[in-house]
Backbone as ProteinMPNN parsed JSONL, in Angstrom:
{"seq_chain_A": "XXXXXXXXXXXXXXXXXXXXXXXXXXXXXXXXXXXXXXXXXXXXXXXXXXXXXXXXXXXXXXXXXXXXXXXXXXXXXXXXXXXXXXXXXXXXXXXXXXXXXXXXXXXXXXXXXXXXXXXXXXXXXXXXXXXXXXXXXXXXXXXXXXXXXXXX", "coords_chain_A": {"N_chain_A": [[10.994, 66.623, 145.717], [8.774, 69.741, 145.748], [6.548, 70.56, 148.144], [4.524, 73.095, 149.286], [6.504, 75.089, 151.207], [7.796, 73.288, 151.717], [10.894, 70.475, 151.56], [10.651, 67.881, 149.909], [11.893, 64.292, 150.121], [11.673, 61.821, 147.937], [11.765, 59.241, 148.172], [11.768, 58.27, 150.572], [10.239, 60.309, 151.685], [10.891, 62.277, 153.661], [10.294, 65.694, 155.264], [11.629, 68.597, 154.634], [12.221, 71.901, 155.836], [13.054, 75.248, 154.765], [15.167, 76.07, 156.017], [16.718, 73.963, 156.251], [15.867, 71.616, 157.944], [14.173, 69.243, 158.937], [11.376, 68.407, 159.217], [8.742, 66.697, 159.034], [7.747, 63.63, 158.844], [6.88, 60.315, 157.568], [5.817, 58.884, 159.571], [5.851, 59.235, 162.676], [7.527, 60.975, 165.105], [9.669, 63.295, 163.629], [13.128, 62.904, 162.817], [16.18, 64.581, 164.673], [17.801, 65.462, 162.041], [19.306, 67.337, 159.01], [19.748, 68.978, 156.64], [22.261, 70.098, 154.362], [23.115, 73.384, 152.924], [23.396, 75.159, 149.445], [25.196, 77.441, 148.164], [22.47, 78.78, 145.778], [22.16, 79.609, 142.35], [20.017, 81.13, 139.218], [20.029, 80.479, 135.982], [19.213, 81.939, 133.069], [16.7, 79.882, 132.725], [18.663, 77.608, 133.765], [19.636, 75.679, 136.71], [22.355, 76.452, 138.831], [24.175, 74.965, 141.107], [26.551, 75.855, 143.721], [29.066, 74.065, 145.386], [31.314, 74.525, 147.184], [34.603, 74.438, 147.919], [35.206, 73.837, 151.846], [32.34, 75.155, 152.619], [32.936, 77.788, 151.32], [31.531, 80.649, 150.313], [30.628, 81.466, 146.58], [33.199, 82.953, 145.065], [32.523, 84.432, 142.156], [30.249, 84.806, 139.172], [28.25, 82.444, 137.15], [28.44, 82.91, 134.081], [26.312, 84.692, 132.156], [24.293, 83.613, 129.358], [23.647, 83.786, 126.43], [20.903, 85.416, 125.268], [17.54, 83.896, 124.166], [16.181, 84.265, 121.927], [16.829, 82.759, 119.458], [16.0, 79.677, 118.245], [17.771, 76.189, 118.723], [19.551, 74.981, 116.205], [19.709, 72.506, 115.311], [20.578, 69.503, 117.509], [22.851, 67.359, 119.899], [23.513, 64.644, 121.744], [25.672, 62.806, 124.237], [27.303, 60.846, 126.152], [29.837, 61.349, 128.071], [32.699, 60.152, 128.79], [34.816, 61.867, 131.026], [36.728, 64.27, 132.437], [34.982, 67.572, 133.58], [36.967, 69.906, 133.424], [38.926, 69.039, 131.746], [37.543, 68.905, 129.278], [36.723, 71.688, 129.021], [39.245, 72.911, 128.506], [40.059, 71.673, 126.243], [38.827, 73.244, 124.212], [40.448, 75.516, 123.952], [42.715, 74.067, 122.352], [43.401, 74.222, 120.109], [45.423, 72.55, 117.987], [44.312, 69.894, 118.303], [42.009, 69.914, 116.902], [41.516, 69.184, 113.876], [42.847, 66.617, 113.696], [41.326, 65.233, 115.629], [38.388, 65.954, 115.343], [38.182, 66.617, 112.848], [37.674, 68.708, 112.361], [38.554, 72.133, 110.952], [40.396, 75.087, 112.987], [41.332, 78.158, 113.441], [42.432, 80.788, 115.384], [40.697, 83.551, 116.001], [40.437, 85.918, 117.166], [43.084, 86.334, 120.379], [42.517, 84.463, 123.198], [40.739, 86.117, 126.19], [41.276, 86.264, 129.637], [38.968, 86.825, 132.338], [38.86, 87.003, 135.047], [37.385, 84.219, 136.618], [36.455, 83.562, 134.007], [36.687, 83.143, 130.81], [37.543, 84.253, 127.643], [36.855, 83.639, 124.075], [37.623, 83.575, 120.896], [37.148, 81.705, 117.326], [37.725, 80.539, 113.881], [36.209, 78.138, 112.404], [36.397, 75.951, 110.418], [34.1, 73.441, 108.789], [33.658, 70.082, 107.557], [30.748, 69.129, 106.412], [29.407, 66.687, 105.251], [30.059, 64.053, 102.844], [28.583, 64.517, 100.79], [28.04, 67.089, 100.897], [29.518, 70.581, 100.98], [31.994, 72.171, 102.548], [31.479, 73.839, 105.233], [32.428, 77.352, 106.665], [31.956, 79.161, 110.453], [32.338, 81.407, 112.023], [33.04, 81.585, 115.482], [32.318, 82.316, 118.963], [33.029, 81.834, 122.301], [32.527, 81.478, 125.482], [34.098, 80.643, 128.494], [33.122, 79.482, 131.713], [34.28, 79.258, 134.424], [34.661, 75.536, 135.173], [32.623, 74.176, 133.917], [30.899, 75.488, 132.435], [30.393, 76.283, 129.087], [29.733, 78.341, 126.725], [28.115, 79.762, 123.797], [28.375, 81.902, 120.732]], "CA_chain_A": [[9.941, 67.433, 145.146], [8.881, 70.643, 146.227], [5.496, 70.708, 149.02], [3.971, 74.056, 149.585], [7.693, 75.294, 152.073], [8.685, 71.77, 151.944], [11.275, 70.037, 150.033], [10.609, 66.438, 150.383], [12.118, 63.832, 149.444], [10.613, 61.124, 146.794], [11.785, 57.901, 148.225], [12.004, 57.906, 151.944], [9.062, 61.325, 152.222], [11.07, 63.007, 155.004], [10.263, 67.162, 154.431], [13.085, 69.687, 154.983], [12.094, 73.068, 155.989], [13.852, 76.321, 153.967], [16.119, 76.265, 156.87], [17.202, 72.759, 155.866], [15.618, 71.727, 159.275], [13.493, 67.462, 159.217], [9.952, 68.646, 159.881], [7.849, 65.81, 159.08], [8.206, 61.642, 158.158], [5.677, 59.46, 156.968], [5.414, 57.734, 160.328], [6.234, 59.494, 163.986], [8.247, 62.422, 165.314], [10.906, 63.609, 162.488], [14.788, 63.122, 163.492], [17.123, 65.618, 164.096], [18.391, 65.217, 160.58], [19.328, 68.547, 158.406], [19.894, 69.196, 154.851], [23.208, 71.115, 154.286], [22.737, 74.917, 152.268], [24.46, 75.569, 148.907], [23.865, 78.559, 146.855], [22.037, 78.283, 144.129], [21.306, 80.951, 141.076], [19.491, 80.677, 138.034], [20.473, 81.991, 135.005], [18.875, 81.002, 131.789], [16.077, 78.436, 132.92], [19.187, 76.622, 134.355], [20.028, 75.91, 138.21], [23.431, 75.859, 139.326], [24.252, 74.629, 142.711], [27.56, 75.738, 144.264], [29.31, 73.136, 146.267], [32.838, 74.964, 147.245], [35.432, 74.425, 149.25], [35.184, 74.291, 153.379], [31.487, 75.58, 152.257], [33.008, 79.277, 151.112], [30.638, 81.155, 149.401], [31.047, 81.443, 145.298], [33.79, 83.671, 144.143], [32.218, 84.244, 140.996], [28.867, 84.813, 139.417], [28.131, 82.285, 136.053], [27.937, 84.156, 132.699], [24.741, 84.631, 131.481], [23.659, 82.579, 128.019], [23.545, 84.532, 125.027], [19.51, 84.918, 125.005], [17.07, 82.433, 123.431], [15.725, 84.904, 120.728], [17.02, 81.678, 118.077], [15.715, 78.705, 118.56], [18.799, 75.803, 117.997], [18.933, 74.106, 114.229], [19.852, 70.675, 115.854], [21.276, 69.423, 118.643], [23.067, 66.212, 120.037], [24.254, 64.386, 123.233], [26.365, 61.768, 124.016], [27.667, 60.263, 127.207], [31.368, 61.568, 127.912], [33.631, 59.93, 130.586], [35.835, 62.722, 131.293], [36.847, 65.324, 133.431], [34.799, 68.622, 133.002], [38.351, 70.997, 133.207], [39.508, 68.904, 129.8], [36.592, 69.281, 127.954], [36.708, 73.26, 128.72], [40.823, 73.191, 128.318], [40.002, 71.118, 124.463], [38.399, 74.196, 123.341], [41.859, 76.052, 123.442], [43.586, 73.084, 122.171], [43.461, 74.203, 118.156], [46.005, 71.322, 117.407], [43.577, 68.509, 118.053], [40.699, 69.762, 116.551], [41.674, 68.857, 112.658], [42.559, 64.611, 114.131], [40.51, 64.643, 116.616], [37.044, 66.076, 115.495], [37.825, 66.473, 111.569], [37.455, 70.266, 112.49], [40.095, 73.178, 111.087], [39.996, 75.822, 113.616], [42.073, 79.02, 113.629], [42.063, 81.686, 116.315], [40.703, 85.101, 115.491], [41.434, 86.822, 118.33], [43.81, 86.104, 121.577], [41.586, 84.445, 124.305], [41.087, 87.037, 127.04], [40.798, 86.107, 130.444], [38.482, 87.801, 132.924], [38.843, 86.068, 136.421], [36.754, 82.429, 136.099], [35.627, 83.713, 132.478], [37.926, 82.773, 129.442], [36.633, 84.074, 126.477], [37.306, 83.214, 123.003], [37.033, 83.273, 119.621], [37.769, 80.986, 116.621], [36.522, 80.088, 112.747], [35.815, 76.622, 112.167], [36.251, 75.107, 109.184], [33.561, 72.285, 108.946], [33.088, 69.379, 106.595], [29.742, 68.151, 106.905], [28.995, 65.613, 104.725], [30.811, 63.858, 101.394], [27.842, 65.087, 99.52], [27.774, 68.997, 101.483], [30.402, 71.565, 100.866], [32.295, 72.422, 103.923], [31.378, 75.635, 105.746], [33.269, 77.956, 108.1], [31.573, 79.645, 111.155], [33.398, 82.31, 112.975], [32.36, 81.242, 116.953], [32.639, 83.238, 120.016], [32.502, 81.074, 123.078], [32.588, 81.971, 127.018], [34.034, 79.07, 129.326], [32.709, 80.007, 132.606], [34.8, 77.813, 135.528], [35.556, 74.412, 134.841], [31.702, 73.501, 133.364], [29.877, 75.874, 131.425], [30.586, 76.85, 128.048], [28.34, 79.458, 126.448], [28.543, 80.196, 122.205], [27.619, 83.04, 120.066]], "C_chain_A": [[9.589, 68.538, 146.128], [7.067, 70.506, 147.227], [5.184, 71.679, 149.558], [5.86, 74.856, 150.014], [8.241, 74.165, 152.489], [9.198, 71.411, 151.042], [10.957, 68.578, 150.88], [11.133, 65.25, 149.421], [11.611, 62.427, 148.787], [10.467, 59.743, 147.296], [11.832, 57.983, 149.341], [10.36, 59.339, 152.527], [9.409, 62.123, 153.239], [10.933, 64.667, 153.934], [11.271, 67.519, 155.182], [12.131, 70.981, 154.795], [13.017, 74.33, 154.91], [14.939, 76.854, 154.764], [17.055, 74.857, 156.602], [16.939, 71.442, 156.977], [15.003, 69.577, 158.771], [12.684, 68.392, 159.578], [9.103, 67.664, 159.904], [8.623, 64.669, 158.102], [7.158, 61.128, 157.991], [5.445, 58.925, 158.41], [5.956, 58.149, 161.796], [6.797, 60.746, 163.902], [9.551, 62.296, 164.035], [12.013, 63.816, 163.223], [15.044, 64.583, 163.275], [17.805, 65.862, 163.362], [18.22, 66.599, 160.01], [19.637, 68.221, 157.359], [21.526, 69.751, 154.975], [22.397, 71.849, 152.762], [24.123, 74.879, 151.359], [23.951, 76.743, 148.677], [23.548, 78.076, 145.41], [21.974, 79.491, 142.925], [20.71, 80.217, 140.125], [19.626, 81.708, 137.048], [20.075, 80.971, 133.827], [18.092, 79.67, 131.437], [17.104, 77.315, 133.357], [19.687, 76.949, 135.96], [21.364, 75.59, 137.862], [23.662, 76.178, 141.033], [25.874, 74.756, 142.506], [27.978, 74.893, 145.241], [31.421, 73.261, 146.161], [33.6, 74.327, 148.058], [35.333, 74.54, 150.706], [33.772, 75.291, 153.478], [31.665, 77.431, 152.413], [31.79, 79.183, 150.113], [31.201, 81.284, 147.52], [32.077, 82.786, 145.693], [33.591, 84.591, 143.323], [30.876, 84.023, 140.141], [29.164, 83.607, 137.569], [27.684, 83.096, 135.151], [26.878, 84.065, 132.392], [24.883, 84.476, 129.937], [23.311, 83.212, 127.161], [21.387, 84.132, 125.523], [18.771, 84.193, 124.273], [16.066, 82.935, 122.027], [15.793, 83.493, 119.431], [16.974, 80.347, 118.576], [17.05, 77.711, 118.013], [18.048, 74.882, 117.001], [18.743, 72.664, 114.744], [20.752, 70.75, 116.979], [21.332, 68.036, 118.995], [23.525, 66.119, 121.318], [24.441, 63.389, 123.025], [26.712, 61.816, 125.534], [29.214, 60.497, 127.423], [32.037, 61.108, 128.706], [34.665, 60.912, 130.295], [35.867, 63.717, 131.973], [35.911, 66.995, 133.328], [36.317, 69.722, 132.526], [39.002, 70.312, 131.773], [38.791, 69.079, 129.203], [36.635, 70.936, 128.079], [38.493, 73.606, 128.212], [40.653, 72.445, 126.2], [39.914, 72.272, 124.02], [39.517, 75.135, 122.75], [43.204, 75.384, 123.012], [43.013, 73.268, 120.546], [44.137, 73.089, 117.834], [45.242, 69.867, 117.294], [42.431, 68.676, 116.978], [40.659, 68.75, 114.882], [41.741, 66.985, 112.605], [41.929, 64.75, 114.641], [38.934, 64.498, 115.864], [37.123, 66.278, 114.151], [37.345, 67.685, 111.441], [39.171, 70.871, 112.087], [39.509, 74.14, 112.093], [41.513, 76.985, 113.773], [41.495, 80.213, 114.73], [41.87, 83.355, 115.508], [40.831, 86.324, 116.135], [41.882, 85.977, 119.527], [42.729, 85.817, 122.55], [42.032, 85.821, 125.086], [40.084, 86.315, 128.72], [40.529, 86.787, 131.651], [38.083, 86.794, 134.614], [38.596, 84.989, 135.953], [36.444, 82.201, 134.865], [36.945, 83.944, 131.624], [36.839, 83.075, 127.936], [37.199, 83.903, 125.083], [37.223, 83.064, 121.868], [37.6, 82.584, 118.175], [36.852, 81.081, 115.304], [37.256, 78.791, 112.826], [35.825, 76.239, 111.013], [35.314, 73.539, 108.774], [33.232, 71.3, 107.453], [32.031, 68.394, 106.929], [29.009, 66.596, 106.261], [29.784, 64.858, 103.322], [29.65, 64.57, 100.249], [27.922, 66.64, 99.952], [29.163, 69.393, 101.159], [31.257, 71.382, 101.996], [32.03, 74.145, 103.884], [32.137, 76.417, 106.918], [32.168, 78.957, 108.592], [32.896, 80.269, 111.499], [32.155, 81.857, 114.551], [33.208, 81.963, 117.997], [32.45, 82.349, 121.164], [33.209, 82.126, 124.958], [32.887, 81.294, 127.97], [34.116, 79.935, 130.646], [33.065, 78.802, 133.717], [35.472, 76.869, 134.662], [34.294, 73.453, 134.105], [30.675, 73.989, 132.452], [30.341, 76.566, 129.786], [29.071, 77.525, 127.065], [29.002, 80.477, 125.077], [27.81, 81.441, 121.769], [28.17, 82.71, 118.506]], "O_chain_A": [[10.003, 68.417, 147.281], [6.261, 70.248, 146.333], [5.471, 71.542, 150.747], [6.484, 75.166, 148.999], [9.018, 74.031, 153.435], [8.775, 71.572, 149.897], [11.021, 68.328, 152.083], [10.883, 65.208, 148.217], [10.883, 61.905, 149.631], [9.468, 59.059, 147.071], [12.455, 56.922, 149.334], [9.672, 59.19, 153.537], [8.518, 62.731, 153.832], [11.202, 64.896, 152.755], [11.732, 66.938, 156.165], [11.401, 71.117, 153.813], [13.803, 73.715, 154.188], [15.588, 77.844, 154.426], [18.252, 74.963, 156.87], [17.637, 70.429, 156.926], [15.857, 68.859, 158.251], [13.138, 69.295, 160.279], [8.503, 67.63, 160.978], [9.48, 64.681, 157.218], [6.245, 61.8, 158.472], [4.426, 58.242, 158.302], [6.654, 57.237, 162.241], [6.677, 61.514, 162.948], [10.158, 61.273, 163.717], [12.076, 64.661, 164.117], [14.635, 65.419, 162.469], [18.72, 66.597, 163.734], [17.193, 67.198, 160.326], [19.825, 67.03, 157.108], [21.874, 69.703, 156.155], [21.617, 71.368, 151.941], [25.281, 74.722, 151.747], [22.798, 77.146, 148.836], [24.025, 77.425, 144.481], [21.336, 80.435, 143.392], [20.753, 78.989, 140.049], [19.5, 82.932, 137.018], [20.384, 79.796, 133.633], [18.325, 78.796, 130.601], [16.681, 76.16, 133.383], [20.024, 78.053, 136.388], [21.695, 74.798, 136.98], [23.439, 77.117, 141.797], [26.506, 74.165, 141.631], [27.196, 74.885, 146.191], [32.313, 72.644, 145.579], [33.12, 73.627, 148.95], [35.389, 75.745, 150.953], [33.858, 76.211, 154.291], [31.016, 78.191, 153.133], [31.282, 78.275, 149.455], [32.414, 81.13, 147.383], [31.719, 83.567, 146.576], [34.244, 85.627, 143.441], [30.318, 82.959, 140.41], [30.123, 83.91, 136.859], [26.741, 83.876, 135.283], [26.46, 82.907, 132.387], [25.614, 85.26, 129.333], [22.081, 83.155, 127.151], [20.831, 83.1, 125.898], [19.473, 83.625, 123.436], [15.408, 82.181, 121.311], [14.873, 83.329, 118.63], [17.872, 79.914, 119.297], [17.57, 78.129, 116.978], [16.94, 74.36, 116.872], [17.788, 71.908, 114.572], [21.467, 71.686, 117.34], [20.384, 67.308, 118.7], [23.883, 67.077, 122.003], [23.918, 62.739, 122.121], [26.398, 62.834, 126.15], [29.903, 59.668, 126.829], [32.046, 61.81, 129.717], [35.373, 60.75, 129.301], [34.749, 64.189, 132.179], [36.685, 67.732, 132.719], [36.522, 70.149, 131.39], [39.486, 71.001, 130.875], [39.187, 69.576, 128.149], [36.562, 71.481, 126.978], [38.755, 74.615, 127.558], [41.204, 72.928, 125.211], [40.873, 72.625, 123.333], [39.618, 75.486, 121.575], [44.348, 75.812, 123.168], [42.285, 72.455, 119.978], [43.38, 72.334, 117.223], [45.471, 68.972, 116.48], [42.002, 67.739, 116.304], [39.908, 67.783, 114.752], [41.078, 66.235, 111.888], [41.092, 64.055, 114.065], [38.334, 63.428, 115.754], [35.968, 66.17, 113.737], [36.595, 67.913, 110.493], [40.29, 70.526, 112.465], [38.283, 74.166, 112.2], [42.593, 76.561, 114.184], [40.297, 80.469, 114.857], [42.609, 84.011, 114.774], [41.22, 87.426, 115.748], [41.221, 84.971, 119.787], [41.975, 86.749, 122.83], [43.06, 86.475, 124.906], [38.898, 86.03, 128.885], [41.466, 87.363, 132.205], [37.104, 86.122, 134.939], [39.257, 84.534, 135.019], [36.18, 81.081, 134.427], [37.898, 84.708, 131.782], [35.894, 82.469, 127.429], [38.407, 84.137, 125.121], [36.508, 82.089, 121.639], [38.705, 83.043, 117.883], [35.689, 81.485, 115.318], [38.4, 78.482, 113.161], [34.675, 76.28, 110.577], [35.992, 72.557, 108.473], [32.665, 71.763, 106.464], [32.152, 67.295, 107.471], [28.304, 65.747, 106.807], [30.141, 65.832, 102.659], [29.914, 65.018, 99.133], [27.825, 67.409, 98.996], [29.994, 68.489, 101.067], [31.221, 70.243, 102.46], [32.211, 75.099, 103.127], [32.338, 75.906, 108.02], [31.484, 79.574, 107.776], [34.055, 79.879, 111.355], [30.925, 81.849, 114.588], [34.422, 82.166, 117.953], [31.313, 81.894, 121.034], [34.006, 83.023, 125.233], [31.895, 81.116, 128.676], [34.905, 80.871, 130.777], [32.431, 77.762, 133.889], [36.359, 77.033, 133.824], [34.55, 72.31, 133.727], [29.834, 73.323, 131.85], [30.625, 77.76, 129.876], [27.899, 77.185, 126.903], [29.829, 81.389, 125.094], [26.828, 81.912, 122.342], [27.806, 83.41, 117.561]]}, "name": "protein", "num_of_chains": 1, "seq": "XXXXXXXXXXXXXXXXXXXXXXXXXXXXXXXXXXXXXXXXXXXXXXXXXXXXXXXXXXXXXXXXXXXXXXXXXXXXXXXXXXXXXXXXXXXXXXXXXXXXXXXXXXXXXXXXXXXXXXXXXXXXXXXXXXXXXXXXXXXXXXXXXXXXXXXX"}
C-alpha cells in the first residue's frame, strides 16, 4: 500500500522509499534491504509493469485502448492455464475458430505488423443462441506484445 512517499508493504510493514531504499520496520533500525525498479506506464486506468531482460529498458510503448466513450454490453472471465503468446497467436489462427469456439471468422484485411503491434482485422460469424439468429461483427483488434489485446 501506498504511505504518504512510502510504499509499504501489507504483511511484514517494512516502507520502501521512491528510490526503492528500506526506510522504516515496525520494530528497530530498517535493513539494508532494497526494492528492485521496473518501469511502469499507465495507459487506460491500467498499470503495466515492465520486467525485461538483464533489466533493459522497454523497447516499446503499449497501444493505447480504444477510449471508454461505450460502456461494455457484457462481459465474462474465466480462469485460463495457458501461455499468454498462444492466446495472442489463436487470434490469427482462423482454422480453429469454427471447432474450437463455434465461431466462423474470415479475414478482411492482411494483418499488418508494426514492430510489437500486430494489427488485425476479421468478421465473425456468431451463433448465439438456438433461439437467436446468428450475427456477424466485423472486429478490428491490436495485439500489443505477447499480453494485451485491444478491439474496436
Amino acid at each position: 500500500m501506498v504511505d504518504g512517499e512510502h510504499l509499504v508493504c501489507p504483511f511484514h510493514r517494512f516502507a520502501f522509499d521512491v528510490e526503492g531504499s528500506c526506510v522504516k520496520v515496525p520494530g528497530g533500525a530498517p535493513p539494508r534491504a532494497t526494492l528492485a525498479q521496473f518501469t511502469v506506464r499507465e495507459r487506460s486506468e491500467i498499470i503495466y509493469v515492465w520486467h525485461g531482460h538483464d533489466a533493459a529498458p522497454p523497447a516499446w510503448e503499449p497501444s493505447e485502448l480504444p477510449d471508454d466513450r461505450f460502456a461494455p454490453v457484457a462481459s465474462w472471465s474465466t480462469l485460463l492455464a495457458s501461455h499468454p503468446q498462444e492466446v495472442m497467436e489463436s487470434f490469427v489462427d482462423y482454422q480453429h475458430q469454427p471447432i474450437v469456439h463455434n465461431v466462423s471468422l474470415r479475414e478482411v484485411t492482411p494483418p499488418v505488423d508494426e514492430g510489437p503491434l500486430l494489427r488485425i482485422s476479421f468478421s465473425a460469424t456468431i451463433r448465439l443462441s438456438v433461439r437467436l439468429a446468428t450475427i456477424t461483427v466485423e472486429q478490428g483488434l491490436v495485439l500489443s506484445g505477447l499480453g494485451l489485446a485491444s478491439g474496436r
